[in-house]
N, C-alpha and C positions, 0 to 999 in steps of 0.2 A: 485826616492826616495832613501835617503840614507838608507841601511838597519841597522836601529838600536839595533838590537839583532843579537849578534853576536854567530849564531849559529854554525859557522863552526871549527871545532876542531881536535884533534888529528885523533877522530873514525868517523867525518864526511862521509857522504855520496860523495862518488865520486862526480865528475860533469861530465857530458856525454851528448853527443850532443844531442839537439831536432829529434827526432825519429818519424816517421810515428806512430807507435806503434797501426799497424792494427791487431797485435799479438801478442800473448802469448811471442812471441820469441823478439821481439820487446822492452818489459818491462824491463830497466835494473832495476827496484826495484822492482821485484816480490817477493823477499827473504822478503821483510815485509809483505806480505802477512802470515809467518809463526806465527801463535797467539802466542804461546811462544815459540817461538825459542828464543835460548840467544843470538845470534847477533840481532835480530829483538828486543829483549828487554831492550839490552843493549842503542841502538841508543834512545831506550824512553825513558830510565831511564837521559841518557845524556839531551834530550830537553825538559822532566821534570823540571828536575835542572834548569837547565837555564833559561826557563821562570818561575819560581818562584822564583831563586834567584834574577832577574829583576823587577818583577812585584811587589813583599812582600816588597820591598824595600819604594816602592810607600809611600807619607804619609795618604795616604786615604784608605791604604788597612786594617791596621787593625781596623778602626774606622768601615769599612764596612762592612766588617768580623764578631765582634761583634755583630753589629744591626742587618746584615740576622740573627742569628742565634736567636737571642732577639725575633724579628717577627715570625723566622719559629717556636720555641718555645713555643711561647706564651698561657699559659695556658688560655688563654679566649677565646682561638680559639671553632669552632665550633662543638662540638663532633656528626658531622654528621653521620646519618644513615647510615650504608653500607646494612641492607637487613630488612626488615619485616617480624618477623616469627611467625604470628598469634597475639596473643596479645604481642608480647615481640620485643623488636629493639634489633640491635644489633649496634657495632660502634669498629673503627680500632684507639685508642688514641696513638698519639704520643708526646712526649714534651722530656727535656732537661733529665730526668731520661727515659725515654723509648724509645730511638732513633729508635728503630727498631719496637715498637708499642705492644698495650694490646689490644688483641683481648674481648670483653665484651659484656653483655648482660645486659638491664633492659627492665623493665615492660612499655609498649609502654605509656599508661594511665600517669604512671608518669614523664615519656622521655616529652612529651607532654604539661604538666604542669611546667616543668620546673624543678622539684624536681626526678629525676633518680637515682638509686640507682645501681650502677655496680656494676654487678658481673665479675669476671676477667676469662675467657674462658684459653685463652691462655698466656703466657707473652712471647713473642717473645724471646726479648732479655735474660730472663732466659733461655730458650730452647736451642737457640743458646750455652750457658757460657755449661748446663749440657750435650748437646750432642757432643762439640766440631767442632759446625759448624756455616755460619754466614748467617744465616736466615734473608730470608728477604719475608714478606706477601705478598702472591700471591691470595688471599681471599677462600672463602669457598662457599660450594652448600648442601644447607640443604632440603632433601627430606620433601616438602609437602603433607600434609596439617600438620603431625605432630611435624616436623621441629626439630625433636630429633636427626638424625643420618647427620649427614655433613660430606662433601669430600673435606678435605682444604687441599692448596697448598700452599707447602713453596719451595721458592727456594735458594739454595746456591749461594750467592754472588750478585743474583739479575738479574739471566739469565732468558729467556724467559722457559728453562726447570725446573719445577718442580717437587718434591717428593709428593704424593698424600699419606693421611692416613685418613682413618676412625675416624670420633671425636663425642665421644656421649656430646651431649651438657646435659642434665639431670644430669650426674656424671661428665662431666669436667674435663675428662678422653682421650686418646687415646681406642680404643675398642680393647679391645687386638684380637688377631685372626681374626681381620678386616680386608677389605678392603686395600692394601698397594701398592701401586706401584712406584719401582725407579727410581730417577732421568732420565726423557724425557721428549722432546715435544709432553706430553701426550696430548691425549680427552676423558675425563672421566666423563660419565654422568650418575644419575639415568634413570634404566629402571623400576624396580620397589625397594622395600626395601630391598629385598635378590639379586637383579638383576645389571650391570652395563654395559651400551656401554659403553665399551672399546676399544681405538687405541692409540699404544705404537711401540714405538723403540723394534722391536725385531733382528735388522739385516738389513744390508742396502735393500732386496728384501719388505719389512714391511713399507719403509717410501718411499713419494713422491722424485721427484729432487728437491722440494724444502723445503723437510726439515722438512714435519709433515705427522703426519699416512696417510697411502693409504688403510688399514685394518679397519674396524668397528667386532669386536666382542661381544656374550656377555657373560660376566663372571659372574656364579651364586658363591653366598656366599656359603662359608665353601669347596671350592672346588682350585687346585691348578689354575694358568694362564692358564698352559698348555692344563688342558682341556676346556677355555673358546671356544664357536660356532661363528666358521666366519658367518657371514650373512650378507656382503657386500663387496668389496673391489673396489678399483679406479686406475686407471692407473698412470703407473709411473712420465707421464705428466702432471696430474694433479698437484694443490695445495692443496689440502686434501681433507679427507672426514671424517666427527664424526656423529654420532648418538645424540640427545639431545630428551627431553619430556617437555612438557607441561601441566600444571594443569589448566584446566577450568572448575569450579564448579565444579562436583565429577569426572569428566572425565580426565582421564591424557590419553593426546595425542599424540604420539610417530613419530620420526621422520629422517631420516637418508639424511645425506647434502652431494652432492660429488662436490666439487668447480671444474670444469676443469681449470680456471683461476680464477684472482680476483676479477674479475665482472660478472662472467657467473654461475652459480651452476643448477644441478637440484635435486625438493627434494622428496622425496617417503616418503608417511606415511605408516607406520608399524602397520596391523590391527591387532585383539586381536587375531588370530590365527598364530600370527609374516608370516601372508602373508605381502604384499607389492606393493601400488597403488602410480604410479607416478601424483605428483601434478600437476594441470595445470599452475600453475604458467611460465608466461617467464621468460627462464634461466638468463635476465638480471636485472629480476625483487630481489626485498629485502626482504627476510623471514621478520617479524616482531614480532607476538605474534600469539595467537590463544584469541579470545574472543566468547562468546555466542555461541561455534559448531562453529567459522565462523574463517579460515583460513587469517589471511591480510597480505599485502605484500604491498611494494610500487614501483611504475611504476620508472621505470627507459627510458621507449621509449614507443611512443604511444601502444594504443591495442585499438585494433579493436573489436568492436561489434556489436551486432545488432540493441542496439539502439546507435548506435552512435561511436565515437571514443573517449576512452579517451585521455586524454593527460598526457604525461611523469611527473613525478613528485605527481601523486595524490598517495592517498591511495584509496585499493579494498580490499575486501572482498571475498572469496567463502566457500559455509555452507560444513563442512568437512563430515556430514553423507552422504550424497549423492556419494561422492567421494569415503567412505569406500565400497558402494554399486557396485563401479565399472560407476556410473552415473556422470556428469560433466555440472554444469547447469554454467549460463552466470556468471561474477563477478559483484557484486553492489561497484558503485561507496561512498565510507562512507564520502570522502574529497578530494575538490581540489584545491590547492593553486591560490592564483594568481599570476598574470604575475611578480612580486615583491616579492612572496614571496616562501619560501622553507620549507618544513619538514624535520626537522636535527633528534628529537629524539620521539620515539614512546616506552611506557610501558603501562600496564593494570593493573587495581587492579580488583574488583573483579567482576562485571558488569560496569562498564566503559574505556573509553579509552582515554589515555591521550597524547598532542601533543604537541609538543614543535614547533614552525613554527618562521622563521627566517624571516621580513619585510621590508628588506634594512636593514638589517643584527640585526636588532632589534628583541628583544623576545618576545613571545606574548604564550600565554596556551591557548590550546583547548580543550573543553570536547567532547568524541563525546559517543551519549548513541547509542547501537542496539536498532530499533523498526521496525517496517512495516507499510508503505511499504519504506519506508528507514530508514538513520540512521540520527541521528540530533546532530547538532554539535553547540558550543555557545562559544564565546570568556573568560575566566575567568578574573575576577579583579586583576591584579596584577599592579605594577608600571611600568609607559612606558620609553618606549625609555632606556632599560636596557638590560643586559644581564643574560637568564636566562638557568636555567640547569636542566633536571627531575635529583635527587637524587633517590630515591627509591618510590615504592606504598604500601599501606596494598594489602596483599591478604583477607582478610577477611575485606570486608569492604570497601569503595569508596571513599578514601583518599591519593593526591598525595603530595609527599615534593617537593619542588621546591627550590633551591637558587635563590636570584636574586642581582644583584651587577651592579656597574660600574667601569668606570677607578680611580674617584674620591671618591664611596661610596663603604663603604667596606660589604660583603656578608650579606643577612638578610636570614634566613631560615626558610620557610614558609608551613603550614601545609594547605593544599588546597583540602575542602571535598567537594564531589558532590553537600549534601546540606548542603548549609549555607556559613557564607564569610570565605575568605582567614584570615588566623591569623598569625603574625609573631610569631614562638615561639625562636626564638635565633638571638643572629646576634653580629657579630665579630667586636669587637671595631676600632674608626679609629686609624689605626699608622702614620698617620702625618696630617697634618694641610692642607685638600682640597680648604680650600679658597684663598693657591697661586698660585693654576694653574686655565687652562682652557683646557676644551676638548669641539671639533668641529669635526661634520662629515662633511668630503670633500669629493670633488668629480675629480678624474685625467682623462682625455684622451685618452687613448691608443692608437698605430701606427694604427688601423684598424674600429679607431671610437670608440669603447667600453670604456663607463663611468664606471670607476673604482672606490670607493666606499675605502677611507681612514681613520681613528681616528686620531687627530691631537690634540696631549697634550703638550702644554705650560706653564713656568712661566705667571702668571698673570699681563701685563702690558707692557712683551716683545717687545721690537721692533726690526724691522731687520731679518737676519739669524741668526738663533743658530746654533750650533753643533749638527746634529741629525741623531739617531740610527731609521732606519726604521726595521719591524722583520715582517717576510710575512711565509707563507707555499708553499700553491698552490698547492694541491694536493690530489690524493684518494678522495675526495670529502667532505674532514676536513675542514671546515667553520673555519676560526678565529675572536673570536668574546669577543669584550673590556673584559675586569678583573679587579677587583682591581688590582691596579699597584705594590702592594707588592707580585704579581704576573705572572709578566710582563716583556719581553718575557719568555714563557714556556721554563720550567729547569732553568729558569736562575733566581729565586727568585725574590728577589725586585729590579733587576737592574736595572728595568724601571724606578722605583720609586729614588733612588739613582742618574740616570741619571738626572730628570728631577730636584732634589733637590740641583744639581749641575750649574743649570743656563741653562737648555740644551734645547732639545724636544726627542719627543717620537712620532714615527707611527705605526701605525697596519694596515697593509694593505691587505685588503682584493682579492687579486688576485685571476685572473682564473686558474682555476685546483682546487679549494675547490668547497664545497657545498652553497657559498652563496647565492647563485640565482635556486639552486635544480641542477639535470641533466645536460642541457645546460652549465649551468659554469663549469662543469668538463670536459663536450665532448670538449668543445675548447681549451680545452690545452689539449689532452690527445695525446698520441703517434706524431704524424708529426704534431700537432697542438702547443708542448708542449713550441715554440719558444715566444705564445702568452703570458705564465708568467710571460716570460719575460721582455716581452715591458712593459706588463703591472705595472710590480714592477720599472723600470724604468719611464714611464709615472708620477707615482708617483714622486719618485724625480727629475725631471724635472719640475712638475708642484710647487712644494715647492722653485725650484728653482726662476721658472717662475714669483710664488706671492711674492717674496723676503722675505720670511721664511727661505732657508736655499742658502748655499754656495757649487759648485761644490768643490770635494775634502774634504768635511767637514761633510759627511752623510757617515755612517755605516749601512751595508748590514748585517743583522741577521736573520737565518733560521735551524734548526733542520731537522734532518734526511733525507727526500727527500727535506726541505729547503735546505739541504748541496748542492746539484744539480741545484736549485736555486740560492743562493750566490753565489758557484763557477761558475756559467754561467755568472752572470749577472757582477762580478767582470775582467774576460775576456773581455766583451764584451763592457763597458763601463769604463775602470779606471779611465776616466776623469772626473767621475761624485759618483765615490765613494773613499774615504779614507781609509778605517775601514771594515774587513768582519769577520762577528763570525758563526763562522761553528760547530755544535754539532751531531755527533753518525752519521758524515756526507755518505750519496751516493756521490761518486764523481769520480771513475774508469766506467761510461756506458758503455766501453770495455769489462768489467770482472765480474761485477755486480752480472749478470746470473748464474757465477758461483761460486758465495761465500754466505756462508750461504742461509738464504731464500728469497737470490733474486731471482731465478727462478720464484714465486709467484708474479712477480709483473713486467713481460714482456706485459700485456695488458694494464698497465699504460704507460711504456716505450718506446715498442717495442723489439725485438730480434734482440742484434748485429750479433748474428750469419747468422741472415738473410742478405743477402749485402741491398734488398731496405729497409728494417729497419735501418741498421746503416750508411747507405745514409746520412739517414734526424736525425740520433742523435748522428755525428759525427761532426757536425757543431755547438754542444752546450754541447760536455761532457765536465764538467771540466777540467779533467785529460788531458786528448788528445788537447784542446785548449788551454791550457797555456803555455807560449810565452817566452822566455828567453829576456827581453824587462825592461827597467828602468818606475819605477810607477807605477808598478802592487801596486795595494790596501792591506794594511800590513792586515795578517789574521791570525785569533788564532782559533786555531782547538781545543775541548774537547771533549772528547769520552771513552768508558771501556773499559776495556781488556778480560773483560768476555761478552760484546755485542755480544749475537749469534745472534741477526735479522740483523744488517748492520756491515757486516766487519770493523775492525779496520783496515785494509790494505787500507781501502780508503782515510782514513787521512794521516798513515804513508808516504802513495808515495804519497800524495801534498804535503807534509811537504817536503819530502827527493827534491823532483823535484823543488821546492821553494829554497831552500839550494845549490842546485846546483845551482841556477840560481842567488846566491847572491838575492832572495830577500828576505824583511821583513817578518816573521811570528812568529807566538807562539802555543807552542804545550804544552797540557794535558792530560795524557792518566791516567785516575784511573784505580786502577787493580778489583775492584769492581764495583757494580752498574747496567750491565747488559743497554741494549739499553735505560733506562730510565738518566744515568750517576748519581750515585751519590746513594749508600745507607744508607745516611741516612742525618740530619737535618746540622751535620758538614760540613760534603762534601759540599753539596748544598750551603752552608756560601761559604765557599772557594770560590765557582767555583763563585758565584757572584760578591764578592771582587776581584779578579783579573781580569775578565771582567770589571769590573770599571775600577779599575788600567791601562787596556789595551785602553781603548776608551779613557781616559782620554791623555792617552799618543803619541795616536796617532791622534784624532780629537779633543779634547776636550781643548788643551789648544794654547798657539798660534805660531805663526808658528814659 
């Protein structure tokens, strides 16, 4: 492939031969590793330029531009619940005047009715203008049951570290003499109303290797930090450990998590004497809620009983008094999925429990009530074959919101009470004309037998191969599951949508290492398995290939964060069968991963290079390490932030710099805001969509 952006220039990156680069010393672009360094910024600030003096050129980029920003805008959007606080809602509005959003509250009754009446808590972006900073909402935690005193987080620029302050919602106020603590990758939780688990940055002995508290304190009101009471701490190996509570009917249940990794934790409840009984829970098992006195969790690997075995994936139960007692009785089984199906999201309102369960990747709500001698669970009415989402529950009261949406119906949001039917009460107008396409669920192949489970969006009437962008995950056990397409691929707005209006297609493809199938679909890609998401996201285009839908060299590989890992694997590995790879807030150094920001956290997905048989078996699919100084590597455009503390921006800059040496095609974005989400705010997000267009268009999308 000829390299049509001509990135190489005065301050180009060297070119230097293909390197083992089994080390540190090995790396000849580790200097971009440096987040601001001025050599490391200047080289962005250069492939900035250039790919936007290339791509803005496009004639479809400001037509695209416009319309995201028209969509992401749009005041008919859904002014969705962000929390239940007795009788009053609350909701984060952002539109074309509030880019950075207005925190607000009305009266749940009339939120309900359709007539809400805001009241304005916070305005962001005034806060921001009067304190001289660029706030971006990181949301808030309002002690129940009386839901007056919240602990909201703002962050600068859109980092995963927050400023934490006390906010009386009653006066609409900061509380002065409150509650405060400084930008960190705080954990800050009510213990009681004068009380708070506390774990904060005090010093690198204070935080794990991967980058969050290893200390649980608790800090009583009107008193400095300094005298806050250690009452826990975790090893430096660890991934953290925080304190959190829970309210179940007048009981608040108290509770301290220490992760040793990102799938393993053990949790201790914290009696009313702050003694402390570890939970039977297995360490691989999923805290959930607390309901009815009864502890639930979901299985992650069978467990053993004595009546029986369960099997991974259910949800269990155990009554928490007995436990405070020091006594430890069997768990009851409350739900267990079937062979098909998975439980992605679990909330409680205030005697029920509510379940989101995924059906061959389809939505489906479950109620489940406590009774004896078990618990009873009943499918709720909503529309099928859709994509649905828990939003929030009353605490007071036995009522869930639910969105439900498709690739071609745009969100309805729906107020779902224990007794009586589902009622839509909102729902978001359509932004284009669904009756030109078609969406079908497929099904691909994989190297090892396993039916892989596709969304497959077309013009209506298409024949032949189109030009199409597939966007996968695969990973942590994050299901990807359809969206309105002005939503489509995540972070990247309506590109989906824009692709598809371009004569194109669209896949969502559901690969292993998510949660589609429960447990099992993540164990087979996880660590020395993780080759299998591969095939699998291949299978896919191959099998498009196969039905004569699409054309090798004419499909776009798209994936975000640990998708970065993803893409860049699979773009290695097969160039002959992709064109086009979009890489966002990408992993893509497995060499180095471990030790930049909070990748240490996430060596039980991966593996640990520093182990030799770990980086064995994930040296044969890093990215970074397997890209090939070779003609035809798949043209790729990296976006990412400069303020991203969870995945390095070093991991883009050395594919880009290593791409450049190697003469081949790519395109780089790096915003100095935004934080691992990319983008703070409705502008940005326009941008980055538009030139994503512009970039597909110019590399698959038009002819040869």
């Amino acid at each position: 492939m000829v390299a049509r952006l001509a990135l190489v220039a005065a301050l180009a990156v060297p070119a230097a031969p293909l390197l083992a680069q089994d080390t540190d010393a090995d790396d000849p672009y580790i200097w971009l590793e440096e987040i601001k360094g001025e050599r490391a910024l200047e080289q962005v600030d250069r492939w900035n330029a250039e790919t936007e003096a290339l791509l803005t050129a496009a004639p479809e980029y400001p037509i695209a531009r416009a319309w995201a920003k028209q969509i992401l805008d749009d005041d008919r959007q859904i002014a969705m619940p962000t929390a239940i606080y007795g009788d009053k809602v609350t909701n984060l509005w952002r539109d074309a005047d509030n880019p950075r959003g207005q925190w607000r509250i009305a009266n749940l009754a009339d939120y309900q009715a359709g007539t809400p009446a805001w009241r304005v808590l916070i305005d962001v972006d005034k806060l921001g203008v009067t304190e001289g900073q660029s706030w971006v909402w990181h949301g808030a935690d309002c002690l129940a049951p009386e839901y007056r005193r919240c602990l909201v987080s703002l962050s600068p620029g859109g980092t995963d570290a927050d400023v934490v302050r006390e906010f009386d919602i009653a006066t609409g106020t900061f509380v002065e003499g409150g509650f405060t603590l400084p930008e960190a990758k705080s954990s800050v939780a009510w213990y009681d109303e004068d009380t708070l688990f506390v774990g904060t940055d005090e010093g690198e002995a204070t935080m794990t290797d991967s980058g969050y508290p290893r200390l649980v304190k608790l800090w009583e009101r009107g008193r400095a930090f300094s005298t806050a009471r250690l009452v826990t701490e975790g090893l430096k190996g660890d991934v953290s450990v925080n304190g959190f509570s829970v309210l179940d009917g007048d009981t608040r249940w108290r509770f301290i998590r220490r992760s040793s990794s990102f799938w393993t934790s053990e949790h201790v409840l914290v009696t009313e004497d702050r003694g402390s009984v570890l939970l039977p829970l297995p360490n691989d098992a999923e805290f959930e809620t607390v309901l009815a006195g009864h502890v639930i969790a979901k299985l992650n690997s069978p467990l053993e009983r004595s009546r029986g075995t369960v099997p991974s994936g259910a949800l269990v139960a155990w009554p928490l008094a007995p436990i405070a007692e020091g006594q430890v009785s069997e768990p009851i089984v409350i739900f267990r999925p079937s062979e098909t199906q998975a439980v992605e999201e679990v909330t409680a309102s205030q005697n029920r429990l509510w379940v989101k369960v995924l059906d061959d990747v389809s939505g489906k709500l479950i109620e489940v009530s406590p009774g004896y001698p078990g618990w009873f669970s009943r499918e709720m009415d909503l529309p099928p074959n859709s994509t649905l989402s828990l939003v929030t529950a009353t605490g007071t009261g036995d009522t869930v919101f639910v969105t439900v949406e498709g690739m071609l119906t745009p969100p309805t949001l729906y107020s779902v009470p224990s007794e009586g039917e589902a009622r839509a009460i909102a729902s978001e107008p359509a932004q284009f004309d669904a009756s030109k396409f078609t969406v079908e669920q497929r099904f691909a192949t994989s190297k090892d037998g396993t039916k892989v489970p596709y969304y497959l969006a077309r013009p209506k009437g298409a024949e032949g191969p189109l030009p199409t962008l597939i966007h996968a995950y695969g990973g942590f056990r994050a299901a990807q599951t359809p969206k309105y397409l002005t939503a489509e691929p995540y972070r990247s707005g309506p590109l989906g949508l824009f692709w598809l209006e371009s004569g194109h297609a669209y896949v969502l493809a559901n690969i292993r290492g998510g949660g589609e199938y429960g447990p099992r679909w993540h164990e087979d890609a996880l660590r020395e398995k993780r080759q299998n998401s591969f095939d699998d996201f291949h299978a896919v285009g191959d099998d498009l290939v196969a039905e004569g839908l699409a054309t090798p060299g004419k499909i776009a590989a798209s994936g975000r964060s640990n998708g970065g890992v993803l893409v860049g694997a699979v773009a290695n590995q097969r160039p002959d069968l992709y064109g086009a790879i979009i890489s966002g807030s990408p992993l893509i150094d497995m060499r180095r991963y471990n030790k930049l920001l909070a990748g240490a956290s996430w060596m039980a997905e991966y593996g640990n290079p520093d182990v030799a048989e770990d980086w064995a078996f994930m040296r044969d699919w890093s990215p970074y390490q397997n890209l090939r100084d070779v003609a035809g590597h798949p043209a790729s455009f990296y976006y990412l932030s400069t303020l991203d503390d969870r995945v390095h921006p070093g991991h883009a800059r050395k594919m880009a710099a290593k791409h450049e040496a190697f003469g081949q095609t790519f395109y780089y974005h790096e915003y100095r805001e935004g934080g691992h989400s990319v983008g703070a705010d409705h502008e940005e997000d326009a941008k980055r969509a538009a030139l994503l267009l512009a970039f597909l268009n110019r590399e698959i999308g038009g002819e040869d």
